[in-house]
Structures are given as C-alpha cells and as structure tokens.
C-alpha positions, -999 to +999 in steps of 0.1 A: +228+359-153+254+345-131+296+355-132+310+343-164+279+340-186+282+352-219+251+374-233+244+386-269+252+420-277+251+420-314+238+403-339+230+405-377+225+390-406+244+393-444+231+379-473+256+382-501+267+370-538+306+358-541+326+385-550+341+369-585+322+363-617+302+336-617+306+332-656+347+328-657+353+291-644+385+311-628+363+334-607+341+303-597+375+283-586+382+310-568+345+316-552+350+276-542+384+284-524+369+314-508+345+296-493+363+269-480+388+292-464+357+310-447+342+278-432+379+264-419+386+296-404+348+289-382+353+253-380+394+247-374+392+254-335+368+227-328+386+200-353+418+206-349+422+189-316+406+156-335+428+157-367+459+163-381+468+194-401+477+168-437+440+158-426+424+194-423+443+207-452+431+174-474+392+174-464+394+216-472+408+211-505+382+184-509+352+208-501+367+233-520+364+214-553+327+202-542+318+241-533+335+248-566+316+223-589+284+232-571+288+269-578+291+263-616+262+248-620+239+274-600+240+308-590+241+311-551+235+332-523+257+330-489+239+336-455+261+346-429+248+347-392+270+370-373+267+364-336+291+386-308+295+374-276+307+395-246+312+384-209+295+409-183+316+418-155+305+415-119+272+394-127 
C-alpha cells in the first residue's frame, strides 16, 4: 500500500432487535426515533455540506415517522456493518 492508504483492521457484523417493546406504540415511536438518530449520525457528514440544518432536521423527522409506521406493522431485525479504518504509518 502506498503513504496515506487506509486498510481494514476490524470488522464485524451485529444483528439486533430494537431495544423497546414492539407491542407499546410508545416503545415503537421511540424504536422509529432511534433509528433515525442512528442513520443521521452516519449520514450528516456527507449531507450537511448540500443542506441546511431546517432541511436535515425536517427530512429526519420525516423518516422517523416512516421508520416508525413501518415498525408497527412488522417485527424487524437491524444489520449493522461495522467497518474500522486505520492509516498505516510509513507505507
């Protein structure tokens, strides 16, 4: 690899339920705003240079509704790749 290349040195996978009761239309609202959160926190960085914050804050609170109204019809499983990055020195 040449100076400044990034190479993997970890990676895993998680497969996990949402924490809250899927029953309680409470704990589903909140399963809904967890996820959201989750996915801005990944994807903020590369829109936030494209849109405003009103805009960001507007499409999460969007998808947090459709996540929400998804997860009370179905029971659902999250996949979450998990993929670390490190530079190597003096390559």
């Amino acid at each position: 690899m040449s100076a400044g290349c990034s190479s993997s040195s970890r990676t895993g996978i998680l497969t996990t339920t949402p924490r809250t009761t899927m029953t309680s239309s409470n704990g589903t609202r909140e399963s809904g705003e967890n996820v959201a959160r989750v996915t801005r926190a990944m994807l903020e960085v590369l829109l936030t240079p494209h849109f405003a914050e009103h805009v960001l804050d507007e499409l999460f609170s969007v998808f947090a509704q459709l996540v929400t109204k998804h997860l009370e019809k179905e029971k659902t499983k999250f996949t979450v790749i998990v993929l670390v990055l490190s530079l190597r020195a003096g390559r």
